[in-house]
N, C-alpha and C positions, 0 to 999 in steps of 0.2 A: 150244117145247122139250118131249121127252116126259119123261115123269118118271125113264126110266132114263136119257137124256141127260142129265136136270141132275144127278142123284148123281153122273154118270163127271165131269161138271163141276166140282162142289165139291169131288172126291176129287182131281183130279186139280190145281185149284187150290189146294189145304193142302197137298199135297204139294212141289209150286212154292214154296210162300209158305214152307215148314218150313225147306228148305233153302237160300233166300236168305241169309238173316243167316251161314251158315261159308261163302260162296261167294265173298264182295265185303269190303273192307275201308273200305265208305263204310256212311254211319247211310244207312236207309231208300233206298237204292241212289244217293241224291242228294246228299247232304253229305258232303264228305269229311270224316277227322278232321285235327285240329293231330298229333298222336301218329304217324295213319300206320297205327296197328294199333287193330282194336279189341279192350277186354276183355270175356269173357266176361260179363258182366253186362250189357254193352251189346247184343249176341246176344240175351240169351236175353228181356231188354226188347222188343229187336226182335220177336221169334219171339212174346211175348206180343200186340202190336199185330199180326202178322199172323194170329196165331189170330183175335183180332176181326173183322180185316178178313174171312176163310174163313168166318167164322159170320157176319157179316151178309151174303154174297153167297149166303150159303144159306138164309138166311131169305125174301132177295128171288126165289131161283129156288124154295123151297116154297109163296111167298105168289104169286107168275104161278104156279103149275101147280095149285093151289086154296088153301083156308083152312092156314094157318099152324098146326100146334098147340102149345098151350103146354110147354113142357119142364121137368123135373124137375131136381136135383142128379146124378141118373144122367147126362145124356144130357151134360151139362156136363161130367162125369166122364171119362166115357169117349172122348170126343169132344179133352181135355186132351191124353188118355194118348194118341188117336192123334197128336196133334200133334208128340209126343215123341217117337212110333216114324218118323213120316215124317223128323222130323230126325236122326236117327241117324246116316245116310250123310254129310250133311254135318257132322257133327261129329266121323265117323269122319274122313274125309278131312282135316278143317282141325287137329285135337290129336292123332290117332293115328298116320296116315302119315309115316315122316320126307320132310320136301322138301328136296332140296338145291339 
């Protein structure tokens, strides 16, 4: 994989993984709930383990295309905040849109 392939890769898998949790109303696409709806806290737990998941798939596609480098507080940072903009859309869509 070339190095700009795995970036559109891990972009484009954070993106996927951001907006899972407002799309579905099972935990982790797998378990449904007793409730039927989930709250918000359960979201944005979700969206925390899929940030993890987006950062170790990109750790693994930095570590195949060469040496891994160690990261700061910044890159954690920043890298949070895009997780938050990719989920946007779906939490525009699942709290802000009326559904009838």
């Amino acid at each position: 994989m070339s190095t700009a392939a795995g970036g559109w890769f891990v972009i484009l898998l954070a993106l996927v993984l951001a907006t899972l949790p407002f799309i579905n109303q099972r935990l982790f696409l797998l378990i449904p709930l007793r409730s039927g709806r989930k709250s918000l806290w359960l979201r944005l737990l979700e969206l925390c383990v899929y940030y993890a998941v987006a950062g170790l798939v990109g750790f693994a596609v930095e570590s195949s295309i060469g040496g891994a480098f160690p990261q700061g507080w910044q890159f954690y940072a920043i890298t949070a905040s895009m997780m938050l903009v990719f989920a946007f859309p779906g939490f525009t869509w699942r709290y802000l849109v009326k559904h009838r």
